[in-house]
C-alpha positions in Angstrom: 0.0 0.0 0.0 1.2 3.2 -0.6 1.9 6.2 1.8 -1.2 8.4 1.5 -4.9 9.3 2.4 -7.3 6.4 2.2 -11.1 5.9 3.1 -12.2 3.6 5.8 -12.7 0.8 3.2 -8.9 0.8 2.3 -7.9 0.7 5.9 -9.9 -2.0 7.4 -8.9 -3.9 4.2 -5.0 -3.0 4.9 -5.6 -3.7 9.0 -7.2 -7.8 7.8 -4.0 -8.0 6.0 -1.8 -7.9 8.9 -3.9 -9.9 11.1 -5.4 -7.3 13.3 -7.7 -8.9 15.5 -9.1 -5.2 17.0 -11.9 -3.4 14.8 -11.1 0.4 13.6 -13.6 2.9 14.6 -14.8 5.1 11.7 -12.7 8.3 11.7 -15.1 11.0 12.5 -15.1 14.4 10.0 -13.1 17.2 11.2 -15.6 20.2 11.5 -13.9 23.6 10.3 -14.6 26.8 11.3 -16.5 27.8 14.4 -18.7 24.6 14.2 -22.3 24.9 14.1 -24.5 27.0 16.2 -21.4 29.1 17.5 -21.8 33.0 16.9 -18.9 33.8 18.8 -16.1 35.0 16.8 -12.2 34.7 18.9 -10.7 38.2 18.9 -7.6 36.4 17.0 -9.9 36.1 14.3 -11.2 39.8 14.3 -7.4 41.4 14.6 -7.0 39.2 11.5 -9.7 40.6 9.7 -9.1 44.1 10.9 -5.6 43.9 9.3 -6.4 42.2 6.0 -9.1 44.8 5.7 -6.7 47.7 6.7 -3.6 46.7 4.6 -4.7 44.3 1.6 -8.4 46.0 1.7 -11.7 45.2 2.1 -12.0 42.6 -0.9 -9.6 40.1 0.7 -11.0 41.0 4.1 -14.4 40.0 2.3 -13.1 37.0 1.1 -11.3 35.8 4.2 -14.0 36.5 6.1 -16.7 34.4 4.1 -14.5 31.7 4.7 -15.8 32.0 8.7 -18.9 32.5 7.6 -18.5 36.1 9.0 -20.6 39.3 7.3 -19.7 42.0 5.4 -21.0 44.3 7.7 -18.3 42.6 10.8 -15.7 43.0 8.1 -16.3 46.7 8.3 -16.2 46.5 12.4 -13.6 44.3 12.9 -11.5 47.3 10.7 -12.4 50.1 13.3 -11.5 47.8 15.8 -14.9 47.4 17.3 -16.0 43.7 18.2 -19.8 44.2 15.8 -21.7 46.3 14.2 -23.6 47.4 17.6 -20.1 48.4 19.1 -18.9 50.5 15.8 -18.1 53.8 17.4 -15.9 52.2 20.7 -13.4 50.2 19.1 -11.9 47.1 21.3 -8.2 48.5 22.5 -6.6 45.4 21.8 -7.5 45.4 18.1 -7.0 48.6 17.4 -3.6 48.4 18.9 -2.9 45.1 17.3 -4.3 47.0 13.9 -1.7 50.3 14.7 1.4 48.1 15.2 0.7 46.3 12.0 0.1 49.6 10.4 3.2 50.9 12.1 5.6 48.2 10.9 4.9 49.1 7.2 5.0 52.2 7.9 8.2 52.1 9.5 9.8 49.6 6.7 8.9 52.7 4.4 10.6 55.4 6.0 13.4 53.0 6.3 13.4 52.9 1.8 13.0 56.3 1.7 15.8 57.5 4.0 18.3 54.6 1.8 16.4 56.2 -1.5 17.3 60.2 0.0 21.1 58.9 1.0 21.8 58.1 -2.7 20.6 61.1 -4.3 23.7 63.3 -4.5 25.0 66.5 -6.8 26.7 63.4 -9.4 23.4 61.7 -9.3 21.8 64.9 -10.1 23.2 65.5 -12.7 23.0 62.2 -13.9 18.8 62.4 -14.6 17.7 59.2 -15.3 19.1 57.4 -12.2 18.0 60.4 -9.9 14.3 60.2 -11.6 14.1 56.7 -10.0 15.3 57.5 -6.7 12.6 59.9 -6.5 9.9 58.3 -7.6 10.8 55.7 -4.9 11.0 58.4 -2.3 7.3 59.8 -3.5 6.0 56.2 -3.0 7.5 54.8 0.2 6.2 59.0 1.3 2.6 57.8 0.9 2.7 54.5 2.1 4.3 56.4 5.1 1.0 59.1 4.8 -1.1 55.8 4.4 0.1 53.6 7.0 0.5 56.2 9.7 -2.4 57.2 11.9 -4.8 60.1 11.9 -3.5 63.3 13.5 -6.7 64.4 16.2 -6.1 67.9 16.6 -8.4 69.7 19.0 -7.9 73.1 17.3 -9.7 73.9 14.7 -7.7 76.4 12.9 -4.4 74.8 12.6 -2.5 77.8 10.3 -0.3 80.5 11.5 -2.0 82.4 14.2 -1.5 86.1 15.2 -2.3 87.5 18.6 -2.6 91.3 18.8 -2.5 93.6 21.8 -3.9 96.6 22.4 -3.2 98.7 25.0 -5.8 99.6 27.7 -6.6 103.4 28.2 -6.6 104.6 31.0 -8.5 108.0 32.5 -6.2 111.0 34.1 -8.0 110.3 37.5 -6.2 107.2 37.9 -2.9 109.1 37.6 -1.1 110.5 41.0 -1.4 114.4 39.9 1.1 116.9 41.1 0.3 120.8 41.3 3.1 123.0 40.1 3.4 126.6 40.8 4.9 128.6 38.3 
């Protein structure tokens, strides 16, 4: 017999051969997923989700997903790094950190390509144009996967241009000034 997957038939047949005296329970079928009747998804699962829908986007997260037999609409949660659709605007900590530090290591494999693609631009290179026009364009393109990968800025003021603050002075009256009489 060769090495290999075979059916219960091929066993027991294989097992009588060699004179096995003790019958062979029938192997029972592996269930996949998260077996019938369970709605509870494991928070591995989510932060997987979460990062396939934040780096490779929401088609693979789709398709990963279905594979769970998970929804669309969790797909979108699990990528704010909430736990369901009823828990959209307070995101789990845990997979929103676990989505950041993904983000972050991208992010951070960028700006390592774009400081080696700034290093090798020099004056020679300059001059050179077709060799500097490729640097470039890799320093543009690891600069928005940078932009892309790295989070939002919150900001609490509104107005975030150049300010100017003017003074003006206060007036003040003559009776709050010590007077002094002079004769002449």
């Amino acid at each position: 017999m060769a090495m290999g997957i075979v059916n219960d038939d091929e066993l027991e047949l294989e097992l009588n051969k060699l004179n096995h005296s003790k019958p062979l329970a029938s192997v029972k079928e592996i269930i996949k997923g998260r077996g019938e009747g369970n709605v509870e998804v494991p928070e591995s699962l989510r932060k997987i989700i979460g990062e396939t829908s934040e780096l490779d986007g929401r088609k693979e997260a789709v398709a990963l997903a279905k594979m769970f037999d998970i929804s669309e609409s969790s797909v979108s949660a699990y990528a704010r790094g909430s736990t369901s659709t009823s828990t959209y605007n307070s995101p789990t900590p845990s997979i929103v950190e676990h989505i950041s530090k993904s983000k972050e290591r991208i992010s951070n494999k960028a700006k390592s390509r774009l400081f080696q693609s700034l290093k090798y631009i020099t004056d020679e290179k300059l001059k050179a144009e077709p060799s500097v026009a490729i640097l470039s364009t890799v320093a543009k393109n690891m600069a928005a996967i940078i932009k892309e990968m790295e989070p939002d800025q919150v900001t609490n003021n509104e107005n975030n241009g150049i300010q100017f603050i003017f003074y003006s002075p206060h007036i003040r009256k003559e009776e709050v000034f010590d007077t002094i009489t002079v004769n002449e």
